[in-house]
C-alpha positions, 0 to 999 in steps of 0.5 A: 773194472777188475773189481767188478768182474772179480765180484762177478766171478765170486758171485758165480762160484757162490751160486754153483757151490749153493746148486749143488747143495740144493741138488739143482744145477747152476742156472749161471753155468748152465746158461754158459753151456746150452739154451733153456729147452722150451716147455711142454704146453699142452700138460700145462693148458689141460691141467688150467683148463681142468682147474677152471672148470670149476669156474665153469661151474660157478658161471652156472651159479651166477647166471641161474637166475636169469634164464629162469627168472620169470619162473621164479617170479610166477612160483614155477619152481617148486611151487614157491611163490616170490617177490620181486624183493626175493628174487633180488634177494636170491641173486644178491646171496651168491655174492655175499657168500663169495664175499664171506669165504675168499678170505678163509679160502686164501688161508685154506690153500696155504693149509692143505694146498691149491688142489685140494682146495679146489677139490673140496668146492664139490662139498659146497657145491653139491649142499647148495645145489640140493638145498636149491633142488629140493628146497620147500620154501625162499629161506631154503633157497637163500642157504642154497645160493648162500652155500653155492656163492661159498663155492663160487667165491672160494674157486675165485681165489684157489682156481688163479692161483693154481693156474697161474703157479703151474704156468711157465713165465710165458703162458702165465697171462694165458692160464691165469685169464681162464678164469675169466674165459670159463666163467663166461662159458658157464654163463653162456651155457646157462642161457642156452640150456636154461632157454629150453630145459625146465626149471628143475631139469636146468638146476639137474644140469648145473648141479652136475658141473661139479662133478665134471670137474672134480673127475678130470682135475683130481688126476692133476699135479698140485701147485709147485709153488706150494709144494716147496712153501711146504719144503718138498722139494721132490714133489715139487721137481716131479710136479714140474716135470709133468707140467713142463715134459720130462725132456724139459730141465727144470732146475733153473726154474725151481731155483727161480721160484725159490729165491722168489719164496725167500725174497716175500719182502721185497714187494712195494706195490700196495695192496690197495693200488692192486684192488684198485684194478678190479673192474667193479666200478665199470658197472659190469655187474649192472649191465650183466643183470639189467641187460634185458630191461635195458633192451626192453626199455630201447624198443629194440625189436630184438628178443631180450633173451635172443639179445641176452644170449647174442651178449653171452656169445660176445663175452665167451668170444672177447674172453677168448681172444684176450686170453690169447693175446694176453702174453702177445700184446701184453696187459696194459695196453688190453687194459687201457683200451678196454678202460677207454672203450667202457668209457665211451659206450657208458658215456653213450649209454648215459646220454641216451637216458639223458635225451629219453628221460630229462630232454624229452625228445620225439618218439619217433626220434627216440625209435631212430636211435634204439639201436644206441643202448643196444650197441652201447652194451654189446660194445661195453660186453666186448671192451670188458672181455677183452681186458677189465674182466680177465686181466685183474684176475691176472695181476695179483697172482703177478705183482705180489711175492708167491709168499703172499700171494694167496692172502693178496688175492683172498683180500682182493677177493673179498673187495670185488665180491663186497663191490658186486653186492653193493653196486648191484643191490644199490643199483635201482635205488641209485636209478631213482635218486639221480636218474639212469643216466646219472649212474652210467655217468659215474660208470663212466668217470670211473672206467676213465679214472682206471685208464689213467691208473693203468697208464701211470701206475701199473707196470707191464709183466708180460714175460717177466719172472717174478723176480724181474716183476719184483725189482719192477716194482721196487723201482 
């Protein structure tokens, strides 16, 4: 006993000489003396909620399609004339830009930092929206979603990192999940004023997101995390005053985020286990793009772009009540239930299409039962918002060392937009090989598998310190 205490002792004074040395204060002796203040929040929501708007810009990316999609088809747009294999074509770009970039975007934010990167999207957000603009053939258009799915991949990867290193230990799940949150506003923006602008004056519109955010966030502390990956400790200790109120301390907190740098190593969790929680194999993607062929083909009486819109409102407002119960409830218990939700309402799905297209049953019948797929997806839009959409964005940023926590979340990245690619491109053909129903029963094997993962595998990280999530892991 008196060995351990006299370690404990030695342990303290070794801590208090190497705080003076660093020049901050010993988070043992301080903690002897007073409590730690509370933060400052509101520096801290503005600063994410400037950062994601560039993911509001690229929720305007991905959905451009869709309000205007019978435009496109009919030569609407600038008098180009396109298939219906073209029009995939121009939605399927996007992701495979997103793709090719999240890798490089990882190293350029260990480069030049976390808030130039995102500052530098404006380059190929504005090219891929002028190329779109004042395109005079497809090929045109295929750069323009080419260059703006690089946008939308590279703030993919900069945009949590960003949020999630700014935030105190017990807003980190809230500012993480914005991502997700704006990405949903930008989509539901999209559907709205793509409803009642033209072709061109919607375009006008989306390709002015960009400059929004870049005018509000350019004012913005960089990461402190990165700033003391580059050994600045002074702009670090300023940037984490601004974020946290100059009455808050934050010695404490950078000694934390030191030792957390010199520990990389210590992390057990595999790379491939994180990836695994991406949501891709819910089949969000398929049911996003298809929602109005899948209200069309139940007979619903609703209007699909009515219907497509009343989803956009479900997701923004599920997102939104995730992101506040994040650090609340905590991420697995979100998780498990929206896994086993997506489950259900897929499995619901798929047995309509089993009774509508290999049983056989009366129209009459079938009429009855139109409101099924229709509530199946509002139910899976909602299950999804509420935890595999926002949540997976967080867990990266959480599980891996800050070392390394920019290359973890580029490859992770690269996996989900390569999925989004693949599932939503494979989709029709798959239909057609084994059947509607025979996909949504694969969605839903796979969101009860990623229940399963979630309960035995994933630890909770709600209010934890990264150190405290490391040793987590280690055990």
């Amino acid at each position: 006993m008196n060995q351990d205490v006299n370690c404990l002792l030695s342990d303290n004074i070794i801590n208090t000489e190497n705080a003076h040395e660093s020049g901050y204060e010993s988070v043992t002796t301080r903690n002897l003396h007073s409590h730690e203040e509370k933060p400052n929040r509101f520096p801290q929501y503005f600063a994410a909620f400037t950062a994601t708007l560039s993911a509001l810009a690229t929720g305007a990316v991905l959905s451009w399609t869709s309000p205007i999609l019978t435009d496109l088809q009919n030569g609407h747009f600038r008098n180009i004339s396109l298939t219906e294999n073209e029009v995939g074509w121009i939605g399927s770009f996007v992701t495979l830009g997103g793709m090719a970039v999240c890798i490089p975007a990882g190293f350029l934010c260990d480069f030049i930092g976390r808030k130039k990167t995102l500052l530098l999207l404006i380059i190929p957000f504005s090219t891929g929206w002028l190329l779109i603009l004042f395109a005079e053939n497809v090929l045109m258009l295929y750069f323009g979603r080419l260059i703006t799915g690089l946008a939308a991949g590279a703030c993919c990867v900069a945009a949590p990192l960003y949020t999630s290193e700014i935030a105190h230990k017990s807003l980190r799940g809230t500012l993480a999940s914005y991502l997700q949150l704006m990405v949903t506003v930008g989509i539901l923006l999209a559907y709205l004023i793509g409803k009642y602008l033209t072709p061109i004056h919607f375009t006008i519109w989306c390709a002015c997101l960009p400059f929004i955010f870049v005018l509000l966030f350019i004012t913005q502390p960089e990461s402190p995390v990165y700033l003391l990956k580059k050994n600045l400790h002074d702009q670090a200790k300023s940037s984490l005053i601004k974020l946290r109120g100059s009455s808050y301390n934050v010695d404490n907190e950078l000694r934390e985020i030191e030792t957390c740098l010199k520990d990389s190593s210590r992390t057990t969790v595999s790379l491939r286990n994180t990836m695994r929680n991406k949501a891709q194999f819910s089949g969000v993607n398929v049911i996003i793009f298809y929602t109005t062929d899948i209200f069309k083909g139940s007979g619903s009486k609703l209007d699909p772009h009515t219907a497509t819109i009343l989803v956009g409102v479900f997701q923004v407002l599920t997102t939104f009540i995730s992101s506040v119960a994040i650090d609340k409830l905590g991420r697995r218990i979100l998780l498990i239930t929206s896994a086993l939700v997506i489950f259900l309402s897929t499995l619901l799905l798929a047995v309509y299409y089993t009774t509508k297209y290999r049983i056989h049953i009366d129209n009459h019948i079938l009429t009855e039962w139109s409101f099924l797929p229709v509530s199946s997806v509002c139910l899976f839009i909602i299950a999804y918002s509420l935890g595999l959409g926002p949540i997976p964005w967080v867990i990266p940023v959480e599980v891996f060392p800050s070392e390394i926590q920019s290359v973890t979340s580029s490859i992770g990245g690269t996996f989900n937009w390569f999925l989004a690619f693949v599932l939503t491109k494979s989709y029709l053909p798959m239909a057609d090989a084994i059947g509607q129903d025979g996909v949504f029963y694969i969605f839903s094997v796979a969101s009860l598998l990623g229940a399963v993962f979630v309960y035995f595998i994933l630890p909770e990280t709600k209010g934890k310190s990264n150190i405290e999530i490391q040793a987590d892991l280690a055990n």
